[in-house]
C-alpha positions in Angstrom: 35.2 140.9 403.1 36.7 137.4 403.0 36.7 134.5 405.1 40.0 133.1 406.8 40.3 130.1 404.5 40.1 132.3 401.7 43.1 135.2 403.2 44.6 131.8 404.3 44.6 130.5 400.0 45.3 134.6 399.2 48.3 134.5 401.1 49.8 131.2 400.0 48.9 131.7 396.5 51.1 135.1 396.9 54.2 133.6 398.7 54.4 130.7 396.3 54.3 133.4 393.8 56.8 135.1 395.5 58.9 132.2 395.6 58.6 131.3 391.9 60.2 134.8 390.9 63.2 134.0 393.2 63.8 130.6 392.0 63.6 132.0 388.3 66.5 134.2 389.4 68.6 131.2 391.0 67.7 127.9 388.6 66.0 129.2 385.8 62.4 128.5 386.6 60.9 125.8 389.6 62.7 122.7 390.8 61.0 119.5 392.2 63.2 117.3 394.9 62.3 113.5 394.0 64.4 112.6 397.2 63.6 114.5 400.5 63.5 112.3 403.3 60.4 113.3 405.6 62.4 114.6 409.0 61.1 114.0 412.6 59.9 118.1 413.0 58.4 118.4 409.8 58.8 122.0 409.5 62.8 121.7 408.9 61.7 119.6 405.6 60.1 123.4 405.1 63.9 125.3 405.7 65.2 122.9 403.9 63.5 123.8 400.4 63.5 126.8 401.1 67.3 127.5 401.3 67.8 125.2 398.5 65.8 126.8 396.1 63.7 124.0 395.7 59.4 124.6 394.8 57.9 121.2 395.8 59.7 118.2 397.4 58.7 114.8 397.6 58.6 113.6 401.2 59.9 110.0 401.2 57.6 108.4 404.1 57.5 105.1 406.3 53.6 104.1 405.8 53.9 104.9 409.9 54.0 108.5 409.0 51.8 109.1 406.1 49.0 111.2 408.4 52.4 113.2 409.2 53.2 113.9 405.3 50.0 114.5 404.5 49.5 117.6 407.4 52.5 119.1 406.5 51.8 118.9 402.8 47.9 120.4 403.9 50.0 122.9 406.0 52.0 124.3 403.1 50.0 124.1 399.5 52.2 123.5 396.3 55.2 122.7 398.5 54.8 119.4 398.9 53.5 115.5 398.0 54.8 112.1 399.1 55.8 108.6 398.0 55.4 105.9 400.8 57.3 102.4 401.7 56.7 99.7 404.5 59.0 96.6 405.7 58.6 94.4 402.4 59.3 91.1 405.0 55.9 91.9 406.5 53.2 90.2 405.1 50.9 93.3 405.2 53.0 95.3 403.7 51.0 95.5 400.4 47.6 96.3 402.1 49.0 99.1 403.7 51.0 100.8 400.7 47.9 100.1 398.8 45.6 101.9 401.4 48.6 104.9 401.3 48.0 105.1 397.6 44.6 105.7 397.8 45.0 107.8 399.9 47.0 110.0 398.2 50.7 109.0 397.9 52.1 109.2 394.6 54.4 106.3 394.5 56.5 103.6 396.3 59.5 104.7 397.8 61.9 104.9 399.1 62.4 100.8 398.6 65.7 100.3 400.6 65.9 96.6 401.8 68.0 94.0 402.4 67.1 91.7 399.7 67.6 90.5 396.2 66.4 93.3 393.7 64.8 90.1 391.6 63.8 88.0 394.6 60.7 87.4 395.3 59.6 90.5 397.9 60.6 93.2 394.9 58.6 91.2 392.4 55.5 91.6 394.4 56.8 95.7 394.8 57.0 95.9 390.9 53.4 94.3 390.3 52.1 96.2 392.7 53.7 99.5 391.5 52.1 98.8 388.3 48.3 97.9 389.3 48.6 101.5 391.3 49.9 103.0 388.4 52.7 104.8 390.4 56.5 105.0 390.1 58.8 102.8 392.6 61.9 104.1 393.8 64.8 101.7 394.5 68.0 102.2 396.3 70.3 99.6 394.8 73.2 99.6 397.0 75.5 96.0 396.8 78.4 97.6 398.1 78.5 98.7 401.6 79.3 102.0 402.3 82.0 103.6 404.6 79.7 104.2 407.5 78.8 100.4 407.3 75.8 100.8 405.9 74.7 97.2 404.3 73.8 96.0 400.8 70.4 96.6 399.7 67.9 95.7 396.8 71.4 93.4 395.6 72.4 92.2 392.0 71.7 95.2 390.3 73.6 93.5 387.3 70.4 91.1 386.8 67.7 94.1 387.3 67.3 94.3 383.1 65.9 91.3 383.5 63.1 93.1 386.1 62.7 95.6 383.6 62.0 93.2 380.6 59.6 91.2 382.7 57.8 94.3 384.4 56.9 96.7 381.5 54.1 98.5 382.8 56.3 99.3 386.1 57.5 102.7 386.3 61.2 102.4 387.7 63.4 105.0 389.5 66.5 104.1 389.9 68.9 105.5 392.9 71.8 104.9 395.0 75.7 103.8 394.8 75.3 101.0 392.7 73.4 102.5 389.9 75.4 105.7 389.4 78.8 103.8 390.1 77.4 101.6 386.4 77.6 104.5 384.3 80.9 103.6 383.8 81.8 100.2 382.1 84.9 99.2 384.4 83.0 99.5 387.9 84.8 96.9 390.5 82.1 96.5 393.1 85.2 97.3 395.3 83.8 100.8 396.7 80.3 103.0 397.0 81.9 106.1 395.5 84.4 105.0 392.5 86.7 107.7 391.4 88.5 108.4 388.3 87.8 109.1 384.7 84.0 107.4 383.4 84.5 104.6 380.9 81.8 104.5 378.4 79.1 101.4 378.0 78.0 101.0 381.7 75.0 99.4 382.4 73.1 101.9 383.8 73.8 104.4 381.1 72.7 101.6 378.1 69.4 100.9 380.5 68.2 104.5 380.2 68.8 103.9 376.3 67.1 101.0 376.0 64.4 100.3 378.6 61.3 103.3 378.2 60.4 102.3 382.1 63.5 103.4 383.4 64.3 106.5 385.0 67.0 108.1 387.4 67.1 110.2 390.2 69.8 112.3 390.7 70.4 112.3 394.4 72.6 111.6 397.3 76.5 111.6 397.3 75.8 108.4 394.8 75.2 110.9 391.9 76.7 113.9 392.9 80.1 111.8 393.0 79.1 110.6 389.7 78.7 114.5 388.4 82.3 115.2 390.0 84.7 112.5 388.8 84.7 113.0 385.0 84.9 116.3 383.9 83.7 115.5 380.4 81.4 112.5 380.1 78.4 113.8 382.4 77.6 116.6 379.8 77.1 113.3 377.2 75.3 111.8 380.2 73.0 114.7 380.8 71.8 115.6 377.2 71.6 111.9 376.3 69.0 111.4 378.8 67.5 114.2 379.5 64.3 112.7 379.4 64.8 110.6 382.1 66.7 112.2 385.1 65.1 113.9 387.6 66.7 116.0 390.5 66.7 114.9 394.2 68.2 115.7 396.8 68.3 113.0 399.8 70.1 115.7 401.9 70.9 115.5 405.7 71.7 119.4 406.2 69.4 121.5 408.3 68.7 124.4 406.2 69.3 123.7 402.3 72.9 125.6 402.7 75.0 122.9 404.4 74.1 123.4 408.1 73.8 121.0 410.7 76.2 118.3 409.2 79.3 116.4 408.5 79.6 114.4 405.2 81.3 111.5 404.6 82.9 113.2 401.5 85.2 115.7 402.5 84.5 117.3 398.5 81.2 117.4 400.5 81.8 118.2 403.8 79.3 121.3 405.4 78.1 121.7 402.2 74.0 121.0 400.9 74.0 118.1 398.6 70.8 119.9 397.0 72.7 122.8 396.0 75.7 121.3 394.6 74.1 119.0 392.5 71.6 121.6 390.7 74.7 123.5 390.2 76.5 121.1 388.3 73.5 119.7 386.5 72.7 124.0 385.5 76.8 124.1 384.4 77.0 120.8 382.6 73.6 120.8 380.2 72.0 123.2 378.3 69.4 125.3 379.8 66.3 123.2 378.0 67.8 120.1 379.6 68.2 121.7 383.0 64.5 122.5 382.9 63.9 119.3 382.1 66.0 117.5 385.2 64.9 119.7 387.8 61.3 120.1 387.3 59.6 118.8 384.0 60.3 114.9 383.6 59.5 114.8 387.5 55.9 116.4 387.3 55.1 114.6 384.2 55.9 111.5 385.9 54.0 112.2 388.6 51.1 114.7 386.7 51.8 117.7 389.0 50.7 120.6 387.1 52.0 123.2 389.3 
């Protein structure tokens, strides 16, 4: 005879299981979402990897919510951890992503302001990242989108000089502003630049030459970059294959495009999710693939499963 916690570990060791052998069929092996945004009913952040084919997301969380996260990744074993942010203005904002860390979140993020990326509030975020030890995720965004979204975490085109004076800090960058730098000629004139990819962007020679840089690979920001350029993302892709890392940052209901409009109509009814594992699994080999959707993710985060 066993006890319910026990049937209760039986079962979910079996579905995750059960799970695993699907995803094996769809995108080769397990996927990790860096970028899933932690939703007012929890459970929909549940239909939402499921339909995606995604294993384990990583539920971005206002340090309001963190007791929320952490049920729902209690609730559901293996499917799911959590990175935490708090108002940067606020002068207790450190105390409290501190206290989140230790109590269990594995990084800062999302880090969406309306600052200077090297002003004074993300220099205390970048120490801070590295006495925790944990990643920081920054949405650098100096162009305002469509919907009239504003600027945040502005002049990316000074943030090498964050990562020269921050070494130990474990960057993730995301967002318009760092996917629209892959190419060299970028205007700052629009969030989603079309067109063919000229090489020597910023962003691209950053992944080359900084070791505490990473990228993740989510929203329209990225998925627009996959789509413009039919050749130059397959360079992209195998070039750093070490440091990209799948997200999502999805608004659909059920990981297959429900429940939404997009502001890009290439876009439009469509999960952001599953288009952009689709063209990272067409454009890169199948040991990169593995790479970007599950193994640079866990190891920098030491998930083991």
């Amino acid at each position: 005879m066993i006890n319910r916690r026990q049937f209760i570990s039986a079962a979910a060791a079996g579905s995750t299981a059960s799970l695993w052998a699907q995803q094996r069929n769809e995108w080769g092996g397990p996927v990790l979402d860096i970028h899933l945004h932690l939703r007012p009913d929890g459970e929909s952040n549940l239909a939402h990897i499921n339909g995606s084919g995604v294993t384990k997301a990583v539920l971005l969380t206002r340090v309001q919510s963190v007791d929320q996260s952490r049920a729902l990744a209690e609730k559901h074993p293996g499917r799911f951890v959590w990175f935490v942010s708090a108002d940067l203005l606020k002068p207790e904002s450190a105390d409290l992503l501190t206290k989140a860390v230790k109590d269990g979140a594995l990084g800062l993020g999302e880090i969406k302001n309306q600052v200077e990326c090297d002003g004074p509030e993300m220099k205390r975020m970048y120490a801070l990242a590295a006495d925790l030890n944990v990643p920081i995720q920054i949405h650098f965004g100096d162009v305002p989108q469509p919907s009239g979204n504003a600027v945040f975490n502005g002049g990316f085109k000074r943030f090498d000089t964050m990562l020269k004076a921050f070494p130990r800090t474990k960057f993730i960058a995301h967002a318009d502003t760092f996917w629209a730098n892959v190419s060299s000629d970028y205007a700052y004139d629009t969030a989603y630049p079309s067109g063919p990819i000229k090489p020597g962007g910023i962003s691209d020679k950053w992944l080359s030459d900084y070791p505490n840089l990473w990228a993740d690979m989510s929203a329209n920001s990225c998925n627009n970059f996959l789509n413009r350029d039919p050749d130059f993302p397959v360079g992209f892709l195998a070039r750093h294959q070490d440091k990209l890392m799948f997200g999502c940052d999805c608004p659909c209901s059920d990981g297959r495009g429900g429940g939404t409009t997009n502001p890009s109509p290439r876009l439009h009814g469509k999960c952001i999710a599953r288009e952009t594992l689709a063209a990272a699994q067409r454009m890169s080999k199948p040991e990169v693939f593995r790479k970007i959707r599950w193994e640079n993710g866990a190891k920098l985060l030491g998930l083991t499963s």
